[in-house]
PyMOL commands that place a pseudoatom at each C-alpha (Angstrom):
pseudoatom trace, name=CA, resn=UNK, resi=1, chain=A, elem=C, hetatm=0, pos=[-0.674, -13.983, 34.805]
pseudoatom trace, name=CA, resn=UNK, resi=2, chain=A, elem=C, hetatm=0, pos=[0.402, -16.170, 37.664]
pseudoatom trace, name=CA, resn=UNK, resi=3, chain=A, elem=C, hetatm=0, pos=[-1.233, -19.387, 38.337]
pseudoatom trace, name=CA, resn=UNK, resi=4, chain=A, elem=C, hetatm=0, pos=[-2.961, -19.624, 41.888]
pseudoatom trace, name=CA, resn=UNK, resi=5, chain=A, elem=C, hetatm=0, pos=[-1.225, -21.708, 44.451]
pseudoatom trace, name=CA, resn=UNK, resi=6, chain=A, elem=C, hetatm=0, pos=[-5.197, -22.242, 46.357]
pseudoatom trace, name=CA, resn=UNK, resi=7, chain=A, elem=C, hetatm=0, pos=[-7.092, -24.852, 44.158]
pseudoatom trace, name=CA, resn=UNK, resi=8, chain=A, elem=C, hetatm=0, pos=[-10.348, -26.394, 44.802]
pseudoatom trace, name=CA, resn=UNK, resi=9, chain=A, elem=C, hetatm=0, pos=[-10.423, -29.961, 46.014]
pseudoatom trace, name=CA, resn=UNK, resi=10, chain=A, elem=C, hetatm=0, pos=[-12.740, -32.647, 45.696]
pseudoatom trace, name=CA, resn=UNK, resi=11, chain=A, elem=C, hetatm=0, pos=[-11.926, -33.484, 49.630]
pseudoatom trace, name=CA, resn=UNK, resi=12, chain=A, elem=C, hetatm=0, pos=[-15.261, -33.706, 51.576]
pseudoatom trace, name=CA, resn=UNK, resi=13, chain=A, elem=C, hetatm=0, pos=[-15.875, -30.601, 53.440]
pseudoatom trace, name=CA, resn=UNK, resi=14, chain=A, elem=C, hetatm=0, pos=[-17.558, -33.524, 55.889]
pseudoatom trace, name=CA, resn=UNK, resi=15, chain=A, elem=C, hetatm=0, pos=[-14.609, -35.702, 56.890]
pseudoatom trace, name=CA, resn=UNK, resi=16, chain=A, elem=C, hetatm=0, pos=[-12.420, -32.439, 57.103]
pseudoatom trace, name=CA, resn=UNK, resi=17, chain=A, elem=C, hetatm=0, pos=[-14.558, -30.888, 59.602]
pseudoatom trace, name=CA, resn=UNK, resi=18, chain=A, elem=C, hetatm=0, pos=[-14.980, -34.351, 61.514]
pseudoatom trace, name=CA, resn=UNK, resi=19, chain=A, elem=C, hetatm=0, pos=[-10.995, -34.852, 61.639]
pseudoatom trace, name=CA, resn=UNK, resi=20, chain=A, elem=C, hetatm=0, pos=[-10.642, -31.043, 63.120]
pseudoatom trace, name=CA, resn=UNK, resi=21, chain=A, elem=C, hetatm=0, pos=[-13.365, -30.384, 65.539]
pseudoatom trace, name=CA, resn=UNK, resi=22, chain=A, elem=C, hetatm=0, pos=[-15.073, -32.298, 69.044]
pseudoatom trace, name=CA, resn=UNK, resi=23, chain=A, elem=C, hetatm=0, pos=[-19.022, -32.946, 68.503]
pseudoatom trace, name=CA, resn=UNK, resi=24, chain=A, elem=C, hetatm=0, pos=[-19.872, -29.232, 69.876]
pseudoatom trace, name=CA, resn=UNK, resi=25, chain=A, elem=C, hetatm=0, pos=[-17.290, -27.711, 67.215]
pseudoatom trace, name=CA, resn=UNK, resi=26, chain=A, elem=C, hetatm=0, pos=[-18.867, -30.216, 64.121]
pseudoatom trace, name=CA, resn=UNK, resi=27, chain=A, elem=C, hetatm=0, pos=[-22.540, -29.272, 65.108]
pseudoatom trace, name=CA, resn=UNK, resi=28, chain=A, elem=C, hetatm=0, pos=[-21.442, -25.333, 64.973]
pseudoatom trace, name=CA, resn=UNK, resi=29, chain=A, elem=C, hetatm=0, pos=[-19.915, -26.290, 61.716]
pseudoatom trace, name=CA, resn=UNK, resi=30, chain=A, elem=C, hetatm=0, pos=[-22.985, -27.573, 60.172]
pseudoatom trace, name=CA, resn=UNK, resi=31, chain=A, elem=C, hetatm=0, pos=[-24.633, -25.084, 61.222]
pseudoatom trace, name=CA, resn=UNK, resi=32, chain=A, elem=C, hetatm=0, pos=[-22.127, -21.917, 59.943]
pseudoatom trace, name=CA, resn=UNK, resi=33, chain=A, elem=C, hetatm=0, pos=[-22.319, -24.102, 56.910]
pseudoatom trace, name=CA, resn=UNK, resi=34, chain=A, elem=C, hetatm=0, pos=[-25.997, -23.926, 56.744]
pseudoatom trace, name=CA, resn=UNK, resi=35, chain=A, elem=C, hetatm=0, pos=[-26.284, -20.197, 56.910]
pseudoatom trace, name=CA, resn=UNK, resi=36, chain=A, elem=C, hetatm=0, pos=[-22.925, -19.636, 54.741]
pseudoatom trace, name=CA, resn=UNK, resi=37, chain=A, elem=C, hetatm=0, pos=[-25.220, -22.042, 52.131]
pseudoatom trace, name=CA, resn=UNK, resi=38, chain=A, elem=C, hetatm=0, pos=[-28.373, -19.524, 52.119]
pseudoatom trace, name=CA, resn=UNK, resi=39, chain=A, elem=C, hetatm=0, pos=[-25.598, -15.886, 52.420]
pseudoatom trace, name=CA, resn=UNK, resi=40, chain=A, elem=C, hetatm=0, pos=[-23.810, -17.199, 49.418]
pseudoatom trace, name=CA, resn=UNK, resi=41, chain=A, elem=C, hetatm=0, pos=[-26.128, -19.748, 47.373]
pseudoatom trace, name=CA, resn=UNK, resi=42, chain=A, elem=C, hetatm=0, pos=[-22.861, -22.116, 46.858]
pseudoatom trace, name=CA, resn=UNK, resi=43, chain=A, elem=C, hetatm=0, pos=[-22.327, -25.299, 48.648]
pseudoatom trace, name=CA, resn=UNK, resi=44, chain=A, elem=C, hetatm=0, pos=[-18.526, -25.715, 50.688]
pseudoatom trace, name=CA, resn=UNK, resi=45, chain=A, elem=C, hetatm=0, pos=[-16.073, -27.042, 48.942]
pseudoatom trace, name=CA, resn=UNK, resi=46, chain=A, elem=C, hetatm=0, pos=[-12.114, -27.447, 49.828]
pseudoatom trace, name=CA, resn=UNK, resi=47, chain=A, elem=C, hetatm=0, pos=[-9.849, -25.392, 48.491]
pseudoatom trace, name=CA, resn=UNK, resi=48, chain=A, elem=C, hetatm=0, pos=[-6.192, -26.693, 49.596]
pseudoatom trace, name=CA, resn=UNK, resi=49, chain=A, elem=C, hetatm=0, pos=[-5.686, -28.786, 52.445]
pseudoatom trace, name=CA, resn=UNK, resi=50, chain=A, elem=C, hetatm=0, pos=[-7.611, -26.743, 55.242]
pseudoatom trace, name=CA, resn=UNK, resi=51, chain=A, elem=C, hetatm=0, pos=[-9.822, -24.147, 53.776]
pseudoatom trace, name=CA, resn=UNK, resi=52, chain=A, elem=C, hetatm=0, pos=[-13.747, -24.422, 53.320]
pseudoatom trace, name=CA, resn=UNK, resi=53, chain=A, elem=C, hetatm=0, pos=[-14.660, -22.252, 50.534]
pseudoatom trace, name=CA, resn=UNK, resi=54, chain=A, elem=C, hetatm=0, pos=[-18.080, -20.772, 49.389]
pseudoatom trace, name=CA, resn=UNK, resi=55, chain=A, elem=C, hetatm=0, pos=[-17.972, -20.297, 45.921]
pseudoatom trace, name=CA, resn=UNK, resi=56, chain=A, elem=C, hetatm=0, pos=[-15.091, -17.948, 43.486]
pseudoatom trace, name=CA, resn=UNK, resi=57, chain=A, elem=C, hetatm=0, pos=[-14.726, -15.181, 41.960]
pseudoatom trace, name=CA, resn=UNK, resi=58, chain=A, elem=C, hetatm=0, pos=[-11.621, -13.401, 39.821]
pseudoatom trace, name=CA, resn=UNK, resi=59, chain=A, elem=C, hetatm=0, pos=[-10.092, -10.344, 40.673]
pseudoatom trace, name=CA, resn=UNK, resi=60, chain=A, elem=C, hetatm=0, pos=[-8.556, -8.357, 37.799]
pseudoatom trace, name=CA, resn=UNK, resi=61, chain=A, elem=C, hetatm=0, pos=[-5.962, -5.720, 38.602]
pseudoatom trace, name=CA, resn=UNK, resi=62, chain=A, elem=C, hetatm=0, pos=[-5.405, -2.498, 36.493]
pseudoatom trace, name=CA, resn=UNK, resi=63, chain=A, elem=C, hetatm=0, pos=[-1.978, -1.355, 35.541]
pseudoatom trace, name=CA, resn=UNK, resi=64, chain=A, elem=C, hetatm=0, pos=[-1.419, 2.248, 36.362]
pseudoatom trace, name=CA, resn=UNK, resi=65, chain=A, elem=C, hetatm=0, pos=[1.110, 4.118, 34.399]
pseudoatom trace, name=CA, resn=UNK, resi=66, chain=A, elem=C, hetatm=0, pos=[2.919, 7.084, 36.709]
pseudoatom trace, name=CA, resn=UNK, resi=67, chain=A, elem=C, hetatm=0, pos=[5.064, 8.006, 34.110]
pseudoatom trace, name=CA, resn=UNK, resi=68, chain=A, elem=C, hetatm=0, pos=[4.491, 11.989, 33.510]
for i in range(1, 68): cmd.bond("trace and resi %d" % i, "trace and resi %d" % (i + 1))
show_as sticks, trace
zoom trace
């Protein structure tokens, strides 16, 4: 199976948001981050450079055969 390119990070979610958004855009953030919290019961956490992630999960593909 391939290895995933996305990784989580141990960049703060904090300092990511702070060096991307004005004060209106950070206090929007906190609070999206607030209800994404209580939705998914996992704190933010990086995953790459720019994405804020809430939690993980696999996905497994099955193999279909067509072959008659």
């Amino acid at each position: 199976m391939a290895e995933n390119k996305t990784k989580p990070t141990d960049a703060s979610v904090d300092d990511y948001i702070a060096s991307r958004a004005n004060a209106q855009q950070c206090t929007d953030c906190r609070e999206l981050m607030v209800l994404f919290k209580k939705i998914t019961r996992h704190s933010p956490r990086m995953w790459g450079p720019s994405i804020v992630g809430y939690g993980s999960y696999r996905v497994f593909r099955m193999k279909l055969s067509t072959t008659a």
